[in-house]
N, C-alpha and C positions, 0 to 999 in steps of 0.2 A: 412509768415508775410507780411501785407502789405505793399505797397510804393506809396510815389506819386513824380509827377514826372513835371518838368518843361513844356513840352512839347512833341508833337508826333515823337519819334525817329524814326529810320530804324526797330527796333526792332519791335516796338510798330506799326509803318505802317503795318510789314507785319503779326504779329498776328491780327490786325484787318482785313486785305483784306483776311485771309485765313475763318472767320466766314461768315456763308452763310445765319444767322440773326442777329440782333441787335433788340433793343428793344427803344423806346425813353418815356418819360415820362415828363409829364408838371401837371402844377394843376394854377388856377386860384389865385387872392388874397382872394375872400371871401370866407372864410373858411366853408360858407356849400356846397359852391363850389362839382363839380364833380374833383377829380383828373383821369386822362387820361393815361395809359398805352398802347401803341401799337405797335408790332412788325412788323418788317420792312426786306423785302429780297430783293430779283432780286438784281442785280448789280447797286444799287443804292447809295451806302457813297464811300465817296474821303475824303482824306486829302490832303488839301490845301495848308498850310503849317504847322508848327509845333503847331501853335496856332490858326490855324482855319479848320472845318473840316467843308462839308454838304452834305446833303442827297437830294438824289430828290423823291420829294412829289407827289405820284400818287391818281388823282380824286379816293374818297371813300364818303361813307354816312355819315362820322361825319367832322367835320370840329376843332376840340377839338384843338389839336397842334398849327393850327393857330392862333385862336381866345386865346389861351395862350398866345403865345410871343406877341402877337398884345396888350393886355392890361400889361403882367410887365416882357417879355423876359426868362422868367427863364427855364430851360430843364436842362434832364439829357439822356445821351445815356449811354444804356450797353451792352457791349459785352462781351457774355461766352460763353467759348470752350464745345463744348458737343463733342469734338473727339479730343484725343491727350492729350497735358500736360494740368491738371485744372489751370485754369486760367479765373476772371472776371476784368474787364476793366470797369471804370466806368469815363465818361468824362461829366464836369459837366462844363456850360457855359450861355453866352445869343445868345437867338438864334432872327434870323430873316427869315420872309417867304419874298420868294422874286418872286414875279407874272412876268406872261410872260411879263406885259407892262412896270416891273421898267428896269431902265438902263445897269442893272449888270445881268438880264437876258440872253441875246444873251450868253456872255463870259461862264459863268457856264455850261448854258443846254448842251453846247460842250464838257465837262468833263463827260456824261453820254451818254450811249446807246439813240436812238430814241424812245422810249416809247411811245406809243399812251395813253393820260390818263394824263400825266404831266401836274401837279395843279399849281404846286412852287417848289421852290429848298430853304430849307431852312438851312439856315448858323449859323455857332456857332463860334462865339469868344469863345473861351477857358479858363476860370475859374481853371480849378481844372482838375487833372486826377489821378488817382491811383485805384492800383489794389488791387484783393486780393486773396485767394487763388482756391478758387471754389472748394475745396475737396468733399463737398455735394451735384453737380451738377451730376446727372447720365449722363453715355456715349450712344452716340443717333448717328446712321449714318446715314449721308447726302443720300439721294437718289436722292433728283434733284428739281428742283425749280416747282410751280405751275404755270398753265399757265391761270386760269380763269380769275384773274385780268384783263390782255392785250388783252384777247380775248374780254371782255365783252366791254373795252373801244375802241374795235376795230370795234365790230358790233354798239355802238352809233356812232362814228364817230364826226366830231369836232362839227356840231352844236347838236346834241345829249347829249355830254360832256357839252356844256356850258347851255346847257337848264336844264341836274341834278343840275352842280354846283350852279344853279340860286336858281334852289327850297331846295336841301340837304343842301348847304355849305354857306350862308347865315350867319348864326347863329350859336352858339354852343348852348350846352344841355342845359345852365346856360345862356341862352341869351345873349354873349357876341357877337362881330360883328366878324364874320370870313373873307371871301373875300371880297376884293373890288373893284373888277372887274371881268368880266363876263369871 
């Protein structure tokens, strides 16, 4: 049976920090809108505290997440156990992207590994959390993280990086404005 739950306990921190994916989801207001689904790994989500968690947002071709919360905040993150007890976690919030030049930058990027490729760090106030059972989830073991992502942002290199984000991350699919700065 389901629960929901005030905030992220000790319990709840360390079944999320033992998942080696999460998944985040946003969708636009205009309902012909593209809704956006995208899984997320490397050592990338912290909980902040009880009511705010974030993730760090690594340079990709779509810009969708952003260009979400940027017009009406809304996201959901889930996390399900594919090894061990079933269990899905679903934390639902407003989130915010937060670029290297806003203020709250510096503090956060220090909460994550040095990632070559680091877009934003985006943060969620905390709305809603509750689980549910994941009976239906088949068991999948972990073998080990990819490493294409970091390599490929490693052979761009930073003006490399800022010259995709210029042309890719622009826009979302639905025309909405994604970054706003280089």
């Amino acid at each position: 049976m389901g629960k929901v739950y005030d905030g992220i306990d000790e319990t709840l921190a360390r079944f999320i920090a033992a998942q080696h994916v999460f998944f985040v989801a946003t969708a636009p207001l205009d309902s012909a809108g593209h809704v956006n689904l995208s899984p997320k790994g490397l050592d990338s989500f912290r909980v902040i505290n009880p009511k705010t968690v974030a993730y760090l947002d690594l340079t990709g071709s779509g810009v969708e997440t952003i260009s979400h919360l940027r017009e009406n905040g809304r996201i959901v993150i889930l996390f399900c156990a594919f090894e061990g007890q079933p269990k899905i976690l679903r934390i639902h919030g407003r989130g915010e992207p937060i670029e290297a030049e806003h203020p709250r930058f510096g503090e956060l990027v220090r909460l994550f590994p040095g990632f070559d490729g680091t877009r934003t760090i985006i943060v969620v106030s905390i709305e809603r959390i509750s689980d549910s059972c994941g009976y239906g989830v088949p068991i999948y073991c972990y073998e080990g993280e990819r490493s294409q992502l970091l390599e490929w942002a490693q052979r761009k290199g930073t003006e490399g990086l800022v010259r995709y984000r210029a042309e890719k991350n622009r826009v979302s699919i639905d025309g909405l404005p994604g970054l706003e700065t280089k």
